[in-house]
N, C-alpha and C positions, 0 to 999 in steps of 0.2 A: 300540836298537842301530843301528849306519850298516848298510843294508841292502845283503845279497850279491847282486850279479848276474852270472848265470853267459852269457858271451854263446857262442854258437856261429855262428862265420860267417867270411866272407873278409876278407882284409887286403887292402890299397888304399893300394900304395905312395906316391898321391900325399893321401892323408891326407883327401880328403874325403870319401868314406863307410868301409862296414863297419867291421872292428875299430876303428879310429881315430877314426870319427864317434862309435863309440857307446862308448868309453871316455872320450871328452870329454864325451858327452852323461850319461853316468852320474856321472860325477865332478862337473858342474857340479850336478848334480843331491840331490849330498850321500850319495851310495852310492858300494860299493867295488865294481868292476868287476874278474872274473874271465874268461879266455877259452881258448874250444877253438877255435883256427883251424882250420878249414877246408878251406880254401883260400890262395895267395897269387898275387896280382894285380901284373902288371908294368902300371901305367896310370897316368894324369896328367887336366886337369879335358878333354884332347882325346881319348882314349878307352882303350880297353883295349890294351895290348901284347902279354900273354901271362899263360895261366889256368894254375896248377900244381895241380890237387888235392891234399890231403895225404890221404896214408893214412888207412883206416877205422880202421886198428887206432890209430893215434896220435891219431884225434880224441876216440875212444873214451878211451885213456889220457888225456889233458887234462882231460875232464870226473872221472875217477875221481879223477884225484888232489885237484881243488880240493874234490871232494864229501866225500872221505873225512876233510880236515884243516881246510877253512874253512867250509863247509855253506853252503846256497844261498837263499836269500827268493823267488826269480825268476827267470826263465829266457827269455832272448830268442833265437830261432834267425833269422839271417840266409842271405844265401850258402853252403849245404850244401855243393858238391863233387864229389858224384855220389849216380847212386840207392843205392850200398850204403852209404853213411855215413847217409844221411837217414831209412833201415829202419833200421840202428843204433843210431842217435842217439834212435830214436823206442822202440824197446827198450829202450832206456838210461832215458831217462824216464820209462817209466811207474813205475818204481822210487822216484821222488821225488812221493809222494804230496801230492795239496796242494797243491804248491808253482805259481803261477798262470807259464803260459809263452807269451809273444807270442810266433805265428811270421809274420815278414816274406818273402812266397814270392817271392825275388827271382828273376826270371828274365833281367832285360834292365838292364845300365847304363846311365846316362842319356845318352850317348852312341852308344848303339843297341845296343852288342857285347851278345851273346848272356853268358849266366852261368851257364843250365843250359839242358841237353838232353833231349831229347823224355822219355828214360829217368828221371833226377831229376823232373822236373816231374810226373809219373805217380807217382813214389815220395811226393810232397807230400799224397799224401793218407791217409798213416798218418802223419804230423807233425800235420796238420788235426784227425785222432781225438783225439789228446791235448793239443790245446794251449788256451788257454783262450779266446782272440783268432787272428783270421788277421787281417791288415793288405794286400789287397791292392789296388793301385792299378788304374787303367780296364783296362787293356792284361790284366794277370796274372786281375781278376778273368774276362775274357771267356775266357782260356786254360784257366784253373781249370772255368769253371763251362758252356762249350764253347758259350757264345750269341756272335753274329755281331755284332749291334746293341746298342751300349751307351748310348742314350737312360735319360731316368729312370725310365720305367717298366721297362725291360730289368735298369735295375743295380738294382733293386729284388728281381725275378724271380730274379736269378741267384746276390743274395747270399740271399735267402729259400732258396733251392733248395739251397744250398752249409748253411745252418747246419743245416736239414734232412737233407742225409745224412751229413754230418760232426757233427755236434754240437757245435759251437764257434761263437762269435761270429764276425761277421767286422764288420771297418772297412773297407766298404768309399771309399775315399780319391778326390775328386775331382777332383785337381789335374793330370790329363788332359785334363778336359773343358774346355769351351768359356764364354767368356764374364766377365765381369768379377767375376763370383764363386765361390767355390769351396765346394762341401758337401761335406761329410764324414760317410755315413752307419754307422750303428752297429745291425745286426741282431742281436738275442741269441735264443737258443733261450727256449723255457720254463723262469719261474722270477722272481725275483725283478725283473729289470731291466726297462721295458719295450720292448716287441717289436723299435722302434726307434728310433732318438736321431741328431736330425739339429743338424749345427754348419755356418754359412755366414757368412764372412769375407769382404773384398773381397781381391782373388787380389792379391799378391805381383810386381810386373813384376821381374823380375832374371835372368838367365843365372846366380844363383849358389844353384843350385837341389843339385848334388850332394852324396846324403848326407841328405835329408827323409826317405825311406823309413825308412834306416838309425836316424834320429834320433829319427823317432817313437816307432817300435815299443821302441827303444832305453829310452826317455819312460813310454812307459806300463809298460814293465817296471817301472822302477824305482820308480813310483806306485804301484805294484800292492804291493810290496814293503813301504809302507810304510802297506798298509789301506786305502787310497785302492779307493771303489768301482770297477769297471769303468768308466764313466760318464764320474767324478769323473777316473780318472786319463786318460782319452783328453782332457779338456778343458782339465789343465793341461799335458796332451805336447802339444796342440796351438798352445796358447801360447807353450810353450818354442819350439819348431820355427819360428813363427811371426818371433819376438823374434831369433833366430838368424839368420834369412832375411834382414831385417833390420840386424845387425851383421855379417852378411858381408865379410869383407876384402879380396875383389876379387882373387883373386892368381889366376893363370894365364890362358889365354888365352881358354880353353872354358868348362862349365859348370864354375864354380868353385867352392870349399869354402864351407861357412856358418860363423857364427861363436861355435859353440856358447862356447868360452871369454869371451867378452864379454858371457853372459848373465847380471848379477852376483843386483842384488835385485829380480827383478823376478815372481818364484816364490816366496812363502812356502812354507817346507818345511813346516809346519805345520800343523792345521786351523783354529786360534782363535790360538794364540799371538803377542800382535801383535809385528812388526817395525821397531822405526823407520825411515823411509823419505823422508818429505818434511816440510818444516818452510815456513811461511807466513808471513812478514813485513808489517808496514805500510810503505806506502811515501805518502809527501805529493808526492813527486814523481818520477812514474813514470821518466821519460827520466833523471833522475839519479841513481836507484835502477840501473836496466838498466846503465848504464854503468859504474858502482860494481863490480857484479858482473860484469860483463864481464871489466874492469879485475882483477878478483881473480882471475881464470882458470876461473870460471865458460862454458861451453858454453848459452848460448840456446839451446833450443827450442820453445817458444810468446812469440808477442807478440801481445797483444789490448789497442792501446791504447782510451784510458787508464786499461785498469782492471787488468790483469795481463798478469804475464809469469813464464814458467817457463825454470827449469833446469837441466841435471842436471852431475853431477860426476863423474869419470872410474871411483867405486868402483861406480855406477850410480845413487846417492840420487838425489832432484830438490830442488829448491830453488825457490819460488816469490815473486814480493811483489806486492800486489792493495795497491788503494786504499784510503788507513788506514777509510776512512767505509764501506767496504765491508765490512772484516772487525773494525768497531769498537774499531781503536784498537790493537788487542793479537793476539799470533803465534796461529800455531793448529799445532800439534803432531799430524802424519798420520802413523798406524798402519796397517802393511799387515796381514790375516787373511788365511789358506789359504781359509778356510769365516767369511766375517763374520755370518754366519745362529749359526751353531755359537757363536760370540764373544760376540754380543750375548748368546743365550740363557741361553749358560754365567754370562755376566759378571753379568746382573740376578739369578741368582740367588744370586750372592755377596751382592748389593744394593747394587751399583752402580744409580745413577738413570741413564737419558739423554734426553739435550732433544729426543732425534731417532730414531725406529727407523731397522732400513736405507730405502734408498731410492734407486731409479736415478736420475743424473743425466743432461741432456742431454749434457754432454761425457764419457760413457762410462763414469764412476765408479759406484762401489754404495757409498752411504757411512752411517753411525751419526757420531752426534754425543752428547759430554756434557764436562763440566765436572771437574777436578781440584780437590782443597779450597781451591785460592786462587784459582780462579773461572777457570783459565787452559782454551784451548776445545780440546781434543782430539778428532781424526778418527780414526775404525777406517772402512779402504777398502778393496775390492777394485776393480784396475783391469785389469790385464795390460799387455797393449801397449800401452793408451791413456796408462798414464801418461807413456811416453816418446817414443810413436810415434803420438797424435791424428792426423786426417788433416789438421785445419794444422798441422801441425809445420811449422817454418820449413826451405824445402824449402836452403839450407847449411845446416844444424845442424852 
């Protein structure tokens, strides 16, 4: 079934976070996105204009009607409102047993303007009790968790401290902090997961940052939706967000939207099911092969002469062609898995052979190799961003 996601949080007139991030961010994601607004936001990527709360009793009516007639997988709570919709809304849910609920405790745009008041932010932690994940970033976690100093041993302390009185996980999000990389840590209470799960990426330089919050939590919702462990689904919202950041369109003048609609195949929705994705060519003569493809409307993005070069095609596939003696003469057929661990496993016990278990590559790939009955050489990979976004990518792509 395409998975329900019920979002609750502010609109954002100029479209790059809340409602708007995260009903692009769900939809790209292959679920139907449902909402109880809020809030509505007069603001642009230069900041906030004017904050309208909506009624408790109307955000409440929003959630009842979608629950009563489409029913829910998931539940992402953003931008609350005030502190009586967020005791409501926290009422409201615990009625939906089960059902796994990221809450994003937004407090400040990224533009600085305030989003909720001393009153809300204090109400956050009867949303905390019930939700399954908290997501919050450097600034909200030290608000939340009332430490001064957010160093790594402090954000350790304070999200340790937070799952402990609340009993919910928290992510807490790095992309505050300092430095050319960014960690993302993952504190769970007791239980199956463990204790903590840390993810570090090289940081993102861009101004078109508005809307990561929104799009994460948005991300793991919808993973969560679809049996994706806890884990599992913060590692592909981190991707997705990542890949986003990335295809950013550049439009306004401040921090600007990200480019959740441009993130085509780059997410298997799946756990094993492979994807066609990229296709490998011989090439006898690399410069005339590149240009060939050029010439066809192909987009370069890796050049490593003389032995290959990648690229991709507007629906997100890539395209490759590597030196015939390289890849013996004949194409090689690249299959994307959700879970290539899960793929191979599954597949050998069909009794499928392969010439190759997985295995990390140095340019960032996780790949399995084997053979189709006419000998032709098929790839099953996991890459995420690397496949389109290596760090040589050719910096015009």
């Amino acid at each position: 079934m395409t998975p329900r996601i019920l979002i609750i949080a502010g609109s954002d007139s100029g479209g790059g976070a809340g409602i708007q991030a995260d009903i692009k961010t769900v939809t790209m994601l292959g679920g139907h996105a449902m909402t109880a607004i809020a809030a509505i936001t007069a603001q642009n990527t230069l900041g906030v204009d004017g904050v309208h709360p909506v009624p408790t009793e109307m955000v409440i009516a929003q959630i009842d009607s979608v629950v009563r007639d489409i029913g829910v997988d998931a539940v992402k709570i953003g931008m609350i409102g005030s502190a009586r919709t967020a005791l409501a809304v926290a009422e409201k849910l615990e009625e939906l047993r089960g059902i796994p609920i990221v809450f994003d405790p937004v407090m400040v745009a990224s533009s600085g303007a305030a989003l909720a008041d001393d009153a809300t932010i204090a109400a956050f932690e009867r949303l905390m009790r019930i939700c399954t994940v908290c997501t919050p970033n450097l600034p909200e976690l030290k608000a939340l968790s009332g430490m001064s100093v957010m160093d790594s041993a402090r954000v350790r302390e304070a999200a340790r401290s937070l799952v402990s009185r609340r009993g919910c996980a928290v992510l807490a999000k790095g992309g505050h902090g300092k430095g050319r990389q960014v960690t993302d840590r993952l504190f769970a209470p007791a239980g199956p997961l463990p204790p903590e799960t840390d993810w570090t990426d090289p940081r993102i330089d861009s101004e078109n940052s508005h809307g990561t919050g929104c799009t994460l939590s948005s991300a793991i919702a919808t993973e969560l939706a679809k049996d994706w462990s806890l884990v599992e689904a913060v590692t592909r919202a981190r991707q997705f967000v990542r890949i986003a950041m990335r295809e950013a369109p550049g439009l306004g003048s401040g921090h600007g939207p990200m480019g959740q609609q441009a993130v085509r195949l780059d997410l298997n929705l799946t756990r094993w099911s492979p994807m066609l994705n990229q296709v490998t060519v011989p090439a006898d003569d690399l410069a005339a092969s590149e240009q060939f493809y050029r010439t066809l409307g192909l987009r370069q993005i890796v050049r490593s002469k003389p032995r290959y070069a990648r690229f991709e095609t507007e629906g997100g596939a890539s395209f490759s062609i590597e030196a015939a003696d390289e890849i013996g003469g004949r194409p090689v057929v690249y299959f994307e898995c959700g879970d290539l661990s899960t793929a191979v496993t599954y597949l050998k016990q069909q009794g499928l052979v392969f010439d190759q278990d997985p295995v990390d590559r140095d340019w960032g790939w996780r790949e399995a190799r084997l053979r189709d009955p006419a000998g032709n050489s098929v790839c099953l990979y996991q890459a995420g961003e690397m496949r389109r976004f290596p760090p040589w990518r050719i910096r015009d792509a």
